[in-house]
N, C-alpha and C positions, 0 to 999 in steps of 0.2 A: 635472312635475319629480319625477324619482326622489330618494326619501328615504336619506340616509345609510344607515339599519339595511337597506333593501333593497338598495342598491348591492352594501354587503360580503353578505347571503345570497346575492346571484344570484354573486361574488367566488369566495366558498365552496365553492357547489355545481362554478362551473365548475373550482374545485382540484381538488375532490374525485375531479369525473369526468375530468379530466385526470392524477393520481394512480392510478387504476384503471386507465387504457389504457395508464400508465406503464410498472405492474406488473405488468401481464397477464403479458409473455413469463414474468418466473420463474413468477409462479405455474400457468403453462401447463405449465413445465417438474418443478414439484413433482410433479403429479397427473400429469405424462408419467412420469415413473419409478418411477411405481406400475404403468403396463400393460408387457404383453407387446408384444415386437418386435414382434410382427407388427399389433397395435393402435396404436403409436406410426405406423407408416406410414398407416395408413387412417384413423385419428379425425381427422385434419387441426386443427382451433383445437379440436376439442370438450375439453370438461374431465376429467370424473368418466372413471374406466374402465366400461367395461359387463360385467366380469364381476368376480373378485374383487381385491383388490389385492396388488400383487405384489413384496410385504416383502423376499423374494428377491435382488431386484434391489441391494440394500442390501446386504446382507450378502456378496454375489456379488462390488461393487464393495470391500468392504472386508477378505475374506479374499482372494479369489478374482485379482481385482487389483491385492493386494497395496495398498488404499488405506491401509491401518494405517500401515504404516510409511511411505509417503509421507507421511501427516498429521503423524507424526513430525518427519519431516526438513524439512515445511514449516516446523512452530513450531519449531523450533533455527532453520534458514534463517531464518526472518523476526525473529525474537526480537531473535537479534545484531545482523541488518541494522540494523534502527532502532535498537537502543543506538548504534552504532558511526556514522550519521547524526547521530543527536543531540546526540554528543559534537564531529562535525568541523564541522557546521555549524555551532552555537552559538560555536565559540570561532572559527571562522573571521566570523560573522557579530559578534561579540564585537569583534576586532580591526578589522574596516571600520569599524564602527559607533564607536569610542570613541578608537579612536586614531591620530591624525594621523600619515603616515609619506613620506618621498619615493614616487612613483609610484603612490599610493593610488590613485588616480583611473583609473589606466591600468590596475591590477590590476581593478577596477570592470569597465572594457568588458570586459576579457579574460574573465573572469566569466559577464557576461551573454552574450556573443557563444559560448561553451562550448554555452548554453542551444539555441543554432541548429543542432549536429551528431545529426546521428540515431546513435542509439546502435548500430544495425547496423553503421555503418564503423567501430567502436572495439572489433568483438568481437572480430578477430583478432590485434590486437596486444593485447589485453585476454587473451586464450588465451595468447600466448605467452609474458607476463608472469606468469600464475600457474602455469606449466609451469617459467620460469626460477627462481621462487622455490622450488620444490619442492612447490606444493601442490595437483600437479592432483590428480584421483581423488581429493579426500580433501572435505567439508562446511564445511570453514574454506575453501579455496581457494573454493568457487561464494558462501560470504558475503564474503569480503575481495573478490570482481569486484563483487559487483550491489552492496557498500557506496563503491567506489569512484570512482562519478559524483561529477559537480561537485555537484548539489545547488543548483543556482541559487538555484530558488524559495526553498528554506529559507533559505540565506544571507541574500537580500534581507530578509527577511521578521525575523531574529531583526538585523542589520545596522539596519533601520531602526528598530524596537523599543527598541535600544540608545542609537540617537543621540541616542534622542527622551528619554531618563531625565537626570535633574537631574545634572550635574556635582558635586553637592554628596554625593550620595550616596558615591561613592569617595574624595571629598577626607575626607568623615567614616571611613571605615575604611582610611584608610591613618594619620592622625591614630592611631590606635589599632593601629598596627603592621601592618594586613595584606597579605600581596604582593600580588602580579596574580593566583595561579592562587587566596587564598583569597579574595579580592574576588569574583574570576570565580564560586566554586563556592557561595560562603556568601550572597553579596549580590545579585550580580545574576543570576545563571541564577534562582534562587528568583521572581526577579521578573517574570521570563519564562516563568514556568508555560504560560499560556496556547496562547503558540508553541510549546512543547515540544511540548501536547497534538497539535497542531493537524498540525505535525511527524509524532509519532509514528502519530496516524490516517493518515493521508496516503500516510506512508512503508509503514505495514504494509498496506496496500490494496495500493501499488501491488507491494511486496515478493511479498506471499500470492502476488498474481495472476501473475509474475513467469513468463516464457516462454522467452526468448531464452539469458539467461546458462545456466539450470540446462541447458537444452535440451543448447548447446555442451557445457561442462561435465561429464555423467553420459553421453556416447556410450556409453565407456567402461564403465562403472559403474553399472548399470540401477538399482540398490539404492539409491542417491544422491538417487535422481528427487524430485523435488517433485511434487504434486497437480496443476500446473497440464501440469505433463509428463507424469504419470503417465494423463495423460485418452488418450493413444498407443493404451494397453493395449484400450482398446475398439475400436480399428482392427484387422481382422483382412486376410486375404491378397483373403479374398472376401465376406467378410461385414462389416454393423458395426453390432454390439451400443447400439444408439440409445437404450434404456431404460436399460442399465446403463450408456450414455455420462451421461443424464439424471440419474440416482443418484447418480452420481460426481463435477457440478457441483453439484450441492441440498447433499452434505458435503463441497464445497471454497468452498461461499459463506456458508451457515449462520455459519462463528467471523467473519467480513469483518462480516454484517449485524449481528451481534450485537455486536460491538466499536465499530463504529459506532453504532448503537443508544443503547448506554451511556453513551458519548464524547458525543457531536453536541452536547452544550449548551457542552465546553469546545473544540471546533470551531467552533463560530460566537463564542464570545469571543475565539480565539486570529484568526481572518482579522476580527473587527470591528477587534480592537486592532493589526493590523498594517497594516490601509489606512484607519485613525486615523490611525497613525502617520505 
């Protein structure tokens, strides 16, 4: 009979080494964008470079192709995205969750059934919509597209949150004069921390990593690019720069890991307390 304290080490270990195989690729990919092209083709899985390391490669992706100001345009790009999520979805999941209306229910499926469209068949009428308002070629126009998804998950998620808080809470600040938007801003979004976090991790992962819209978007406008576009630049007519493709993902993944890194404790309170809920 195996003992409790051995169960969870042998538990552990197989985490551990199951965490290691995880991570292998990035960290394959770190130490790949220390070697030269012509080492990235032939070391195959191996690790370390065998001659000196190739700092270069850095600095090459960051002046050279123009990752600087991509990095830029990412954090504006993604910054707004999730303010501008967090705001439609909480108040939209705000209003499911609290308040009774005709066709509540119907609005629900519509909702979730939004969830089942692949975002590819929505990018041309998506295009022609921020061309009719005026803001193509410009960094508001590619954050007002990639902020203008439904947002399912959030909804549901800040929607069920909502329903589940005590009635008496709002009966007590409306008793003390407050409308909907300062109930909404003072009372209960406060009390949704959680989902906010949860939310804003989420969103800015999948924001950062973001391919499609910026892609359509900066045709036009190379200057525009995001990070996850700007990975193009290492594609040449006959060549392709595979170390400085490597470089150029190790600093467009770095602020994602670390942001998560920091986060992750108010990530797992924000999804415990919404499938509590």
């Amino acid at each position: 009979m195996i003992s409790t304290k051995s169960a969870r080490l042998v538990i552990h270990v197989f985490l551990v080494l199951f965490g290691l195989v995880w991570i292998y690729p990035f960290i394959w990919m770190v130490f790949s964008s220390l070697k030269t092209n012509q080492e990235f083709l032939t070391s195959g899985t191996k690790l370390m470079p065998e001659g000196e390391f190739q700092w270069e490669n850095y600095t090459d992706a960051w002046f050279t192709a123009n990752f600087s100001g991509y990095f830029l345009n990412t954090v504006i790009f993604t910054v707004a995205t999730v303010m501008i999520v967090i705001i439609l979805s909480s108040l939209t999941g705000y209003a499911l969750g609290r308040i009774d209306f005709p066709g509540k229910k119907t609005i629900m499926v519509c909702v979730v059934a939004i969830m089942f469209i692949p975002k590819g068949y929505t990018i041309i009428p998506l295009f022609k919509l921020v061309n009719y308002m005026g803001l193509d070629d410009s960094i508001l126009g590619i954050i007002v597209a990639e902020a203008s998804g439904a947002h399912v998950l959030f909804i549901l998620m800040f929607a069920s949150f909502f329903a589940n808080l005590p009635k008496s809470i709002e009966e007590a600040a409306e008793i003390d004069g407050a409308g909907f938007l300062t109930i909404f801003t003072k009372v209960m979004l406060p009390l949704s921390m959680p989902i906010v976090a949860t939310t804003a991790i989420m969103q800015f992962i999948w924001t950062w990593s973001s391919f499609l819209v910026p892609l359509v978007l900066t045709i036009s406008k190379p200057e525009l690019r995001t990070l996850a576009v700007g990975m193009q630049n290492f594609v040449q007519t006959y060549a392709v720069d595979f170390s400085g493709m490597a470089a150029g993902a190790t600093i467009s993944l770095i602020p994602v890991m670390t942001i998560f890194i920091i986060m992750q404790r108010y990530f797992i309170e924000g999804v415990a307390g919404a499938v509590k809920s």
